[in-house]
N, C-alpha and C positions, 0 to 999 in steps of 0.2 A: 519593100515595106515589111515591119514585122507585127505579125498577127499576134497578140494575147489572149488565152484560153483561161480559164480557171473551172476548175473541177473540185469535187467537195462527193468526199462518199457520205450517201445515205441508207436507211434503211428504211425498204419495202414490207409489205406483208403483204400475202394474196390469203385469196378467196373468191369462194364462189358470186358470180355476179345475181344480185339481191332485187336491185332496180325492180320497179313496176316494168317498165320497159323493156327490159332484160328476155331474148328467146331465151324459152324453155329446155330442159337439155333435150335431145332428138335419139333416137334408140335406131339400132338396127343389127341384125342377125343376118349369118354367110354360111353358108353351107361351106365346109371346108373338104369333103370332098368332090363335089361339084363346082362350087364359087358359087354358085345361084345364090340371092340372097332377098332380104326381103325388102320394103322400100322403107327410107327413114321416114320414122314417123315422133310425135315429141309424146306416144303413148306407147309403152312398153308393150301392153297387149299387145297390138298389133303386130312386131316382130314375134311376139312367143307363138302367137294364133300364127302363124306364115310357119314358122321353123316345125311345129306341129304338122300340119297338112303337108309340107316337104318331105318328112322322115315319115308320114302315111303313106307318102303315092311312090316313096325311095324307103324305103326299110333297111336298108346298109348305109343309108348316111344321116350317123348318126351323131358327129362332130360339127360345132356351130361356134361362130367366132362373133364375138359380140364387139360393137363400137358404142359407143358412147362420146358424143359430142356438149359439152356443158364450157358456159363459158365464166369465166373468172375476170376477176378484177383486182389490180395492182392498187396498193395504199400508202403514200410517202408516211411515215410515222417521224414522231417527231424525235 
């Protein structure tokens, strides 16, 4: 049996996801010479207040890796 395909390139556009429903993007901060890190949270304070009290109670670690988690959405344009 032969199977038929058809394909058609189109064109996307992203962006950040907008929705009411949409999570919030989520933050988090890693001590880079330790790893200890702080816990994700969807308020930046949080990880800055954590990375603060870290490099208080460690005073040589002073390197911090940030993640950022935000979510996007794909748009067929016409």
């Amino acid at each position: 049996m032969t199977t038929r395909s058809v394909m058609r390139f189109a064109d996307w556009t992203m962006h950040p996801e907008t929705a009411p429903e949409a999570p919030a993007m989520v933050y988090e901060l890693q001590c880079t010479t330790c790893l200890a890190a702080s816990r994700a949270d969807e308020d930046f304070e949080t990880a800055r207040d954590w990375a603060f009290s870290h490099v208080g109670r460690n005073p040589s670690h002073q390197g911090y890796r940030e993640t950022v988690t935000r979510f996007w959405r794909m748009t067929l344009t016409d």
